[in-house]
N, C-alpha and C positions, 0 to 999 in steps of 0.2 A: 630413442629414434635417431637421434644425434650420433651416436654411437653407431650405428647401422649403418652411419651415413646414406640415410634416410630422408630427404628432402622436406621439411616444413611446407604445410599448406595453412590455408588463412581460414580456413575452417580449425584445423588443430590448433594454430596458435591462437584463435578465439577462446576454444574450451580451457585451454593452458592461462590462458589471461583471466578468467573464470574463475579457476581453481585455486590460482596466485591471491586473489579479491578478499575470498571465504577460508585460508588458511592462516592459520593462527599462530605458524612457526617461519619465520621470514618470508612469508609468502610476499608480502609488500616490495621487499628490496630485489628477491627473485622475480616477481612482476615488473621491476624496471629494468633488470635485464633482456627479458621477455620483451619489455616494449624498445629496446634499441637493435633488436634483432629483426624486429617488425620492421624500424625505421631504415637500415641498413640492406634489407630485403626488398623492399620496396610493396609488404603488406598494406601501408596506413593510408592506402588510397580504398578496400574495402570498408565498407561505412559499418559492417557489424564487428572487425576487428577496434574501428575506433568508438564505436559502442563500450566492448567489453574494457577497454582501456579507459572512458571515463567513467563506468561504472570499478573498477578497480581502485583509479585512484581517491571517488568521490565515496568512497568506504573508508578510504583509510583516511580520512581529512585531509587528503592534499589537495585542499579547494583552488586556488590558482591554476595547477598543471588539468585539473579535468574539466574545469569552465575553458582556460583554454583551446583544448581539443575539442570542447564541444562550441566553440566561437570559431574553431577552422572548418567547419563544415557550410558546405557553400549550401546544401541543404539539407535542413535538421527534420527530420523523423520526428514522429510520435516515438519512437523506438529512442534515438536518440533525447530526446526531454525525458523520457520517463528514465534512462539510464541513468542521469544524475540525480535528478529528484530521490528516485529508488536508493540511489548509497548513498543520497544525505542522508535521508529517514532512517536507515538502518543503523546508519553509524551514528545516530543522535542528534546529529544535526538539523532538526525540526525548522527551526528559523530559516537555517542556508536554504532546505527542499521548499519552504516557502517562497522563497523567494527566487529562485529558480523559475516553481510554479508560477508567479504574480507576470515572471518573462514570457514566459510560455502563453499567458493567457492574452497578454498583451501582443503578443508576435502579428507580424503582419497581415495578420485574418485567412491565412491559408486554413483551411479545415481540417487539413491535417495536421498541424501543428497544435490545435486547440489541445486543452485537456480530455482526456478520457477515463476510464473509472478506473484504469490500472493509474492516474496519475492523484485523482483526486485518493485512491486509498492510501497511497504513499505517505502524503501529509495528513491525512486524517489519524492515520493510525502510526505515526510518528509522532504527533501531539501527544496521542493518548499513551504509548508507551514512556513519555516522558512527565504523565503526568499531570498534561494541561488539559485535564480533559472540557473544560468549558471554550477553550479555543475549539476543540476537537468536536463539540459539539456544533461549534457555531460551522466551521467550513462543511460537517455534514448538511447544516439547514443550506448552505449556499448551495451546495453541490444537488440538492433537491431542487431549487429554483434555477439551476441552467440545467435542468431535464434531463441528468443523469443519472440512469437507474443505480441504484449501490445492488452487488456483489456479496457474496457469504460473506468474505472476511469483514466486508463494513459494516454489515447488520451486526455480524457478534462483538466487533469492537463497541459499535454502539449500544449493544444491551449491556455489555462490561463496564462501559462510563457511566451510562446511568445508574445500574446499580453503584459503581463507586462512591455517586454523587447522591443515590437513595432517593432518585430521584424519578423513577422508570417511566412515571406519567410524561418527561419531557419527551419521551420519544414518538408518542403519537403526537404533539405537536409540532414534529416535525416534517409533518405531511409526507408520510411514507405513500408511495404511489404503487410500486411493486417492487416486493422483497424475497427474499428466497428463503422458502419453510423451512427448508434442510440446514440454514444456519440456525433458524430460531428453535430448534426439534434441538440441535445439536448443543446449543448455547443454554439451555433454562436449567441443568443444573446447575453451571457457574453462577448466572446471574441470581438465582433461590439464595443460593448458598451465603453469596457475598450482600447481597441489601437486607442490609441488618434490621432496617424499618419495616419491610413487606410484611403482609398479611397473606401474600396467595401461597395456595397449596399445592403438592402434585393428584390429591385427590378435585380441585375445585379444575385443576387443568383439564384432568381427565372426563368429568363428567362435562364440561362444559364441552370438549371434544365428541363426544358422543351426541348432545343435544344441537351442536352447529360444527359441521363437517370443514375443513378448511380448505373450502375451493381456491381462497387468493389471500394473499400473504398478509392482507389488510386484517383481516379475521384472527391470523394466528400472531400478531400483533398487539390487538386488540385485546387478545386473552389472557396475552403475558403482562398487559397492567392493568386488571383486576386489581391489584393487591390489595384496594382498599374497601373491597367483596369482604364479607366471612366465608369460611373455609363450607365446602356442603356438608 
């Protein structure tokens, strides 16, 4: 486009800044280029260019430069928390998205700033890719007590810990309110597969599906910790 002498828009260098984030062959140092072109442009007054920019550099652990950018914002987004949160988590840094999170929860009670369930998944399922899954369980019980419904990916991360943990009865104590079937439909081969202690079947599934129909995700919950049933 450059080449075309084609003029940059703050949409295109968003997705540019995007792609920089997620690539795996200099994209990092060609994002900082990206980001002085921004600077020099006078892009980093659009608040989703400076989204994609601390979500770029809080991927690559450059934790100063993207808490930075995200402390120049005279008003921070849900969009904005969830962009750093999101590239800690991914790039492993479980602790830092914590703690970002603990900011965010704390922030000056604007309601939009609060957390939402794309922020608690972040750290939930940052925990658990790294491993912690008894942390990961614990901020899912939180995130149930400030009345946030969990999402597919947080139900299958949560059947995934408990099975790691062989543990799958903790999951109805943790007062599941409403859940989405299509993750728990989607997720009971991994979790069969992987809890090495369980006793349920795909036959004890099945009939007990036929005998109680799963109007609410409490039921198909409920069915995935049987284990400790015999098979029919």
């Amino acid at each position: 486009m450059r080449e075309k002498r084609v003029n940059a828009t703050a949409e295109s260098l968003a997705v540019v800044i995007s792609v920089c984030a997620d690539s795996d062959f200099n994209g990092f140092q060609k994002g900082e280029i990206v980001h002085a072109y921004v600077m020099t442009g006078g892009f980093d007054n659009y608040v989703f260019v400076r989204n994609s920019l601390i979500h770029m550099y809080g991927k690559n652990g450059a934790i100063e430069e993207a808490e930075y950018l995200l402390s120049r914002l005279e008003s921070k987004s849900i969009l904005s928390w969830n962009a750093l949160i999101s590239s800690y988590a991914e790039s492993g840094l479980c602790d830092e998205a914590f703690s970002v999170f603990l900011q965010m929860e704390n922030s000056d009670g604007d309601s939009v700033g609060r957390p939402n369930v794309v922020s608690w998944s972040a750290v939930i399922n940052g925990f658990a890719a790294k491993g912690r899954h008894e942390e990961s369980l614990e901020l899912f019980r939180r995130m149930q007590l400030d009345s946030v419904l969990a999402n597919a990916i947080i139900i299958a991360t949560m059947l995934s810990v408990c099975a790691e943990l062989s543990a799958l009865h903790l999951f109805i104590s943790v007062f599941i309110r409403n859940a989405c079937p299509q993750a728990i439909r989607s997720s009971e081969r991994t979790v069969l597969a992987r809890a090495d202690r369980g006793k349920i079947s795909f036959s004890c599934l099945a009939r007990a599906r036929k005998q109680c129909p799963l109007e609410r995700a409490e039921r198909g919950l409920s069915l995935l910790c049987l284990f400790r049933l015999p098979s029919f």
